[in-house]
C-alpha positions as CSV (number, residue, x, y, z in Angstrom):
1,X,0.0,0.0,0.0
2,X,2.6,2.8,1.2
3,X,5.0,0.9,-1.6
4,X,3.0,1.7,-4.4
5,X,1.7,5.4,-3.4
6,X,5.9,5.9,-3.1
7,X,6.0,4.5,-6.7
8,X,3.0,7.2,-7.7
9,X,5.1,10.1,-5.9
10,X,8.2,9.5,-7.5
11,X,6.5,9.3,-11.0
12,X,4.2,12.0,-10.4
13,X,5.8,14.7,-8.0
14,X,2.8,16.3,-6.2
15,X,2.4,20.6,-7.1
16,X,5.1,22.9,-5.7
17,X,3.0,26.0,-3.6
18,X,0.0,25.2,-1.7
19,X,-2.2,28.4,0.4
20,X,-2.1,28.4,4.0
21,X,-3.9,31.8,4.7
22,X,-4.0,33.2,7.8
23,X,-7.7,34.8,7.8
24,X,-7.8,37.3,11.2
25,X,-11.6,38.4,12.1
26,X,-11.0,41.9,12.4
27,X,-13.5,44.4,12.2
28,X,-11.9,46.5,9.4
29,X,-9.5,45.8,6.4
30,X,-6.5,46.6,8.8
31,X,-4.0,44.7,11.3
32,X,-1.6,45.4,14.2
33,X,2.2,45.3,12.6
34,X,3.3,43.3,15.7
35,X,0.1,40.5,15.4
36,X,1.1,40.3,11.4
37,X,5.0,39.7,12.1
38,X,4.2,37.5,14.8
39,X,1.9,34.9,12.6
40,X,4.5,35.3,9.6
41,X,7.0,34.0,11.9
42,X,4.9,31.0,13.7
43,X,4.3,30.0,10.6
44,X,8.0,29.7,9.3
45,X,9.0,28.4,12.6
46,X,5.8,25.5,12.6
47,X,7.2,24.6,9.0
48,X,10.5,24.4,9.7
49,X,9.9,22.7,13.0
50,X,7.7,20.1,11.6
51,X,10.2,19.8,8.9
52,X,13.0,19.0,11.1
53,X,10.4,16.7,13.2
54,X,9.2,14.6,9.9
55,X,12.0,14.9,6.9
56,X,15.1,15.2,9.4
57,X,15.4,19.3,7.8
58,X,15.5,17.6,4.3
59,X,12.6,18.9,2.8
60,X,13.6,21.8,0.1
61,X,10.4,24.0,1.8
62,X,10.0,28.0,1.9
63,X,7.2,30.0,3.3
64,X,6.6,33.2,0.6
65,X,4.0,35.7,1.5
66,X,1.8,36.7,-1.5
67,X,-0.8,39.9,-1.9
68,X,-3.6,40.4,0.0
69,X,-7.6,40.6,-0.5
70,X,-10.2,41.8,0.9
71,X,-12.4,40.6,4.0
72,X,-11.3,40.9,6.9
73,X,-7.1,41.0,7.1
74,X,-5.8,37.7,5.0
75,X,-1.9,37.2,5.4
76,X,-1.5,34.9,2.1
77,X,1.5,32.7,2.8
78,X,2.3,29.9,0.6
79,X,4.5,27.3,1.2
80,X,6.5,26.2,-1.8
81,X,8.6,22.7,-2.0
82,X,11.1,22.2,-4.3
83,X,10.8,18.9,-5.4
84,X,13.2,18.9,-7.8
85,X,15.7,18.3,-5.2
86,X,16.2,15.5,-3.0
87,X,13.4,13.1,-4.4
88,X,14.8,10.1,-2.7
89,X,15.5,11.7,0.7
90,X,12.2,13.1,1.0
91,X,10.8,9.9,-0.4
92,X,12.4,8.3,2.6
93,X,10.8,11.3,4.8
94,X,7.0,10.0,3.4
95,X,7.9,6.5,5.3
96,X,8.1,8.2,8.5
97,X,5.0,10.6,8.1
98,X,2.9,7.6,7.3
99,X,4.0,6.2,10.3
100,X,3.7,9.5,12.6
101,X,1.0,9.9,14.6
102,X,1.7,13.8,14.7
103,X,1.4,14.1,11.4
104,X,-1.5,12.2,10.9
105,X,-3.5,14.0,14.1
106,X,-2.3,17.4,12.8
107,X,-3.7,16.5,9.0
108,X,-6.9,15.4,10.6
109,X,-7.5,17.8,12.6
110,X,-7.3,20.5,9.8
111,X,-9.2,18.8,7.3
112,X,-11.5,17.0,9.2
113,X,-11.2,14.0,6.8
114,X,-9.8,10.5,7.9
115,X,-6.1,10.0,6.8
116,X,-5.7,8.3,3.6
117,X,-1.7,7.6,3.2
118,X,-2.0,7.5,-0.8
119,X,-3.5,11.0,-0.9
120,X,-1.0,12.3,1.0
121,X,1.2,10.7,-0.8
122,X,-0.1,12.2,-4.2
123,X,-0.3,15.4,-2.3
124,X,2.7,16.1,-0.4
125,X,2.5,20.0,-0.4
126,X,-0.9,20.2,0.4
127,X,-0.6,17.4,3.2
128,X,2.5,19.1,4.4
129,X,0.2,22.8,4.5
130,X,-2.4,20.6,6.2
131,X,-0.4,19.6,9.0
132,X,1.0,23.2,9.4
133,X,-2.8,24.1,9.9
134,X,-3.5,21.3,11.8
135,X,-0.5,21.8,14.4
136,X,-2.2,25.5,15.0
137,X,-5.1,23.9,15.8
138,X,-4.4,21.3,18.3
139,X,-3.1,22.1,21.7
140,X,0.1,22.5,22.5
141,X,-0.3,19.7,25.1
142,X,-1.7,17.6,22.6
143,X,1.4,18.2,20.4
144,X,3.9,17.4,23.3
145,X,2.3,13.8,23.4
146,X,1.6,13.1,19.8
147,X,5.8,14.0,19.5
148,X,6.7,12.5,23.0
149,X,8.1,15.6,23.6
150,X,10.6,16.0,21.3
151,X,12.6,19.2,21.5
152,X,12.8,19.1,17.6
153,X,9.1,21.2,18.1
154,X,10.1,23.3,20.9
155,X,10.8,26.2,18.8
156,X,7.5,25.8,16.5
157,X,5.2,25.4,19.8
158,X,7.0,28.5,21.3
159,X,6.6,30.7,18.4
160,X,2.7,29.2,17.9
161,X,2.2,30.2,21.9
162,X,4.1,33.6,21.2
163,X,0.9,34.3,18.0
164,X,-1.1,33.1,20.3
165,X,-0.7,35.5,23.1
166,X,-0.1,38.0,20.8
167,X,-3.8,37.8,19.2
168,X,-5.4,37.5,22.5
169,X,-3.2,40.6,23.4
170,X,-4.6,42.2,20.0
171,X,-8.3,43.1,21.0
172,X,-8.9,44.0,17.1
173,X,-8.6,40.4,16.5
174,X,-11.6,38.0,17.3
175,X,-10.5,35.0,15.9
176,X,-8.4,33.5,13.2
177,X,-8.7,30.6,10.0
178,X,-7.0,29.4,7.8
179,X,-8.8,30.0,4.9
180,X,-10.1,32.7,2.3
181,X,-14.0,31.5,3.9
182,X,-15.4,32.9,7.1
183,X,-14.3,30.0,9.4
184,X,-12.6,31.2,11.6
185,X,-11.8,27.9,14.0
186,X,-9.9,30.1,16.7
187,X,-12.1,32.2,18.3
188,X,-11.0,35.0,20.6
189,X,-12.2,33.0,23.5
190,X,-9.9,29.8,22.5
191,X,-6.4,31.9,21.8
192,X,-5.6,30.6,25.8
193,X,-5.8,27.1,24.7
194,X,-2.9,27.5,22.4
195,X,-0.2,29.4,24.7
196,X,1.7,27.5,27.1
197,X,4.9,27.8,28.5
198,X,7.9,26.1,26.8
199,X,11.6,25.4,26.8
200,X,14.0,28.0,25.6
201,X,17.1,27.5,23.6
């Protein structure tokens, strides 16, 4: 089964930028610099924590930011893997994913569809985008014991619980998605699930 989607993903390599919006529900088209910065960098720090967590740092993976639209204040990241480079290594990396019950949660989580490991196979960019989602949306306590506590995430749940704190400290911001839609799964009143205090470097 996880033998043959390999086969499929090394024949057909899966597209190169996926969206991972982050949608704040403010009341006008505008946004704290400090809130902005803050998501921009959870982001890159979730991506490259998860990267480190999953592909052992292999995966050739940027986060770009792209124009904004209107509705509410949309940061338009994009995360953009190069597969060109390092087929076989990350190839190696889509073993252990299959087999990671953080990445699987996290992929759940965001899409609310069961895990199917030949679509995410098919898909790495957008599987890789929904975990990213996914890891905002799960609990950093959750995290800690879907990862036994592996310090290869401290700095991605720290950064995550520094957003966090900074959009509850933002009262313009009453919630935040993941999406161009209205669904915004982080309401104002759940930003406190999602800080917590972590180990420093």
């Amino acid at each position: 089964c996880i033998d043959m989607a390999l086969m499929h993903f090394l024949d057909e390599p899966p597209p190169q930028q996926v969206l991972l919006p982050l949608h704040f529900d403010v009341q006008g088209h505008y946004l704290q610099t400090s809130t902005l910065i803050s998501g921009l960098q959870a982001v890159r720090d979730v991506v490259q924590g998860l990267n480190k967590f999953h592909f052992n740092g292999k995966l050739p993976i940027k986060v770009i930011s792209l124009p904004s639209e209107e509705g509410g204040y949309i940061a338009k990241t994009a995360l953009v893997v190069d597969i060109g480079l390092g087929l076989v290594e990350i190839a190696k990396g889509l073993i252990d994913i299959h087999e990671s019950d953080t990445f699987r949660v996290a992929v759940e989580e965001f899409t609310g569809e069961p895990y199917v490991h030949e679509e995410v196979t098919r898909n790495l960019s957008g599987a890789f985008r929904d975990s990213v989602g996914g890891f905002f949306l799960i609990n950093n306590e959750k995290i800690r014991q879907l990862c036994d506590d592996s310090p290869l995430l401290d700095k991605a749940i720290r950064s995550k619980s520094r957003f966090m704190r900074q959009c509850r400290n933002d009262s313009d911001v009453r919630g935040l998605g993941f999406s161009a839609s209205h669904d915004f799964r982080i309401t104002r009143d759940d930003f406190w699930k999602h800080i917590s205090d972590v180990r420093e470097d």
